[in-house]
N, C-alpha and C positions, 0 to 999 in steps of 0.2 A: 244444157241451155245457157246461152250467153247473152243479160241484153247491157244495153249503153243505158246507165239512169245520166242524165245531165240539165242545169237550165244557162249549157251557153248555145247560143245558135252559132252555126259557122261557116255564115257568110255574111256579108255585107248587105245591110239592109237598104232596101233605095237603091242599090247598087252604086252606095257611094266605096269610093277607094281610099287608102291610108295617104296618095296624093291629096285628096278634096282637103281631108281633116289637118292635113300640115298646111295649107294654103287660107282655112280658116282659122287654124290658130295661128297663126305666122311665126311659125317652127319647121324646121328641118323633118325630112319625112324619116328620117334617122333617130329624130327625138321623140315625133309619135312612135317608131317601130319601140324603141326601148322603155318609152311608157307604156303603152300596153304590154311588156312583158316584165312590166315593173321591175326593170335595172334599177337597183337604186341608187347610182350616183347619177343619175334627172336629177338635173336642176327640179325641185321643188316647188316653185313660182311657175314654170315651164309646165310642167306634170300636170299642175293643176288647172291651167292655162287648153290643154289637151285632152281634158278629161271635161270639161265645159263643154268643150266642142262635142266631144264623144256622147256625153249625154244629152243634151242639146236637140243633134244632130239624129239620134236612134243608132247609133251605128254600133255595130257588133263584129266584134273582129272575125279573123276567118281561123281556125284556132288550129287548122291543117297546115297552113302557112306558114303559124309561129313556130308551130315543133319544127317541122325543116328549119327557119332557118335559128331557132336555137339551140337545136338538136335534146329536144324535151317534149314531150308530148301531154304535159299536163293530164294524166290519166293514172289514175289509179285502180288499182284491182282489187276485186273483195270476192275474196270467195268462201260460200258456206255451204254447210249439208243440205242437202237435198229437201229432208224430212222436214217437215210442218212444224219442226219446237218454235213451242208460241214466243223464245225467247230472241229468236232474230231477227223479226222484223224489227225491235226496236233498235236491235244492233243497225242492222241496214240503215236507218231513217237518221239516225244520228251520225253516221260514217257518211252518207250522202250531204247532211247538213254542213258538216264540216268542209265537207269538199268546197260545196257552192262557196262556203265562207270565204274560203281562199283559192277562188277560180279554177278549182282542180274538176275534172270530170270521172265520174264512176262507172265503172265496167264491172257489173256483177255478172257473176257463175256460179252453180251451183255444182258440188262436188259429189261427184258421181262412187257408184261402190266399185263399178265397172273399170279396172283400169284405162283400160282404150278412151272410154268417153275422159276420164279422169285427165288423161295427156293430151286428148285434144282441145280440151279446157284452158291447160297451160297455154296451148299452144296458142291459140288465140290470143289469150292475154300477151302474148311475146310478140306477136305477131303485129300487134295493137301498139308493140315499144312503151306498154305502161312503165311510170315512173319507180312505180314500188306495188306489192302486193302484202295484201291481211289476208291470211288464213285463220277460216275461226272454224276451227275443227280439234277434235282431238283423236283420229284415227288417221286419215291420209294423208298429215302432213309431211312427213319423212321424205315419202316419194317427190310432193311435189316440190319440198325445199331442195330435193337434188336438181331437179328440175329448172328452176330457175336460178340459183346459186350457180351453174353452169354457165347461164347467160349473164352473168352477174346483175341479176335484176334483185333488188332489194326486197327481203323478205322479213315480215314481224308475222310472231306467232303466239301463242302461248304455250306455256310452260314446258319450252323446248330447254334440252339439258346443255345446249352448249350456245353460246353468242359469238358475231365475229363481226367482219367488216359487213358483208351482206346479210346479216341475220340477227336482228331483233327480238326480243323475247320478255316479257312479264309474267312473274308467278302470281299464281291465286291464290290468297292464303283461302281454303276449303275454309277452316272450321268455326270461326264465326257464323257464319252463316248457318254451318248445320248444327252449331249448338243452339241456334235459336228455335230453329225447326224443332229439333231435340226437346227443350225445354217447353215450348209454346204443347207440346202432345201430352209431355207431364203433367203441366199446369191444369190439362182440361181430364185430368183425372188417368191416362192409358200409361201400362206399363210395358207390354209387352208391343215392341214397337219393331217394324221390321224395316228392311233398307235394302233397296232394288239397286245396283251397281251398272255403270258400263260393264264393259268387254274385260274379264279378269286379267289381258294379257295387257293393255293400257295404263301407264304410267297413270293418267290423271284419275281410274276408276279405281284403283285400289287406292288412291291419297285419298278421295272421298271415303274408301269406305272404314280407310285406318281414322282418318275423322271423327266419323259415326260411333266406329267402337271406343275412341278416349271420351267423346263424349258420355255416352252411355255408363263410360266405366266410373266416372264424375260423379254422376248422380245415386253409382251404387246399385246400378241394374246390369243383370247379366245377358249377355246377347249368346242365344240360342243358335247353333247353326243351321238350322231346318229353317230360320227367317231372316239366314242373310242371301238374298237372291241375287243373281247373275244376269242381266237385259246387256242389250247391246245399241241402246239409245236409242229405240224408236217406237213409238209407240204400241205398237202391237206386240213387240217385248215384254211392255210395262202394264197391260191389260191382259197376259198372261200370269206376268208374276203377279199379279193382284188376285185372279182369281184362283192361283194354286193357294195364297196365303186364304185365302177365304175357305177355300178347300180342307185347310189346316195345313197347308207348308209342307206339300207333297212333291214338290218339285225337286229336281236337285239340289243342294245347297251350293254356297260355291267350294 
């Protein structure tokens, strides 16, 4: 599934043209094309001159127009998992926020387990000539940074092991975070504390779960292996391992 989130419209409102707005600001139609693509050597005084008009006026560029003729499509791609973690919408809401900030449009996808749907995901987005693409995943990105790295379309990810000209990357330090968790289950009196993992073969599920056990080892509790479990990040994973630990931790370990 692919949709467009955006708040530019992209045509001319009134059916006014970028003729009208250079004739009301008594500027060159060359000076409004590169103020609305905010060239920034516009004269300044001019810019501001054209954006009077523009607000003024209602008028909303046509933003299919601008990409041909600046050869940028102001579009960016966000792609995330499929599943329901309650923790993406926020991602999304704030990654679209940014956008609008800085006139960029967002083209969300959700990423599929399904190869085929997975490449016709890219493919769209490529297809779309997005400016750059976020992958916030920690399983299919491999595939899709070959993907697009091909097309040289720029790609940021997380905690990908290697960075280049088209490939961006941030690491997470895990273990703040799961020491808090960690301690916050101490404090309320539990010792015997268990810890559900992605996918064992994932770089980012075992940095979480070597996390877990330095934490653990800190406060001088031993972790059991019958309650370090194996999920594969979806919820029905995670309401498994929960109820085998309930069970008493009859499940595989990892």
């Amino acid at each position: 599934m692919t949709v467009t989130i955006t708040d530019t419209a992209l045509s001319a409102a009134h059916g006014m043209e970028i003729q009208e707005i250079a004739r009301l600001a008594k500027v060159s139609i060359a000076t409004v094309s590169r103020t609305v693509n905010r060239v920034p050597t516009v004269d300044p005084v001019l810019a501001r001159r054209v954006w009077r008009v523009i607000e003024r006026e209602g008028y909303y560029p046509n933003t299919h127009a601008r990409a041909l003729g600046s050869g940028r499509s102001r579009v960016f791609g966000l792609m995330v998992p499929e599943d329901s973690n309650p923790f993406f919408p926020e991602v999304i809401q704030t990654f679209v926020r940014s956008g609008v900030q800085y006139s960029y449009e967002v083209l969300l996808s959700s990423i599929f387990r399904d190869g085929r749907l997975l490449e016709t995901a890219a493919r769209q987005m490529i297809e779309r000539r997005v400016d750059g693409v976020a992958i916030l995943t920690f399983e299919a990105e491999h595939s899709l940074i070959d993907i697009f790295k091909r097309r040289k379309v720029p790609v940021f990810v997380i905690d990908a092991d290697c960075a280049g000209r088209f490939l961006k990357s941030i690491r997470i330090d895990y273990e703040p975070g799961i020491r808090q968790a960690v301690q916050h289950l101490v404090a309320l009196g539990h010792k015997r504390i268990a810890f559900v993992s992605g996918p064992a073969d994932l770089k980012t599920a075992w940095m979480r779960k070597n996390a877990f056990q330095a934490c653990m080892k800190e406060i001088g509790v031993t972790v059991s292996p019958e309650i370090l479990m194996e999920g594969d990040h979806t919820m029905e994973a995670s309401a498994d391992a929960a109820l085998a630990l309930a069970a008493g931790g009859n499940a595989p370990p990892q």
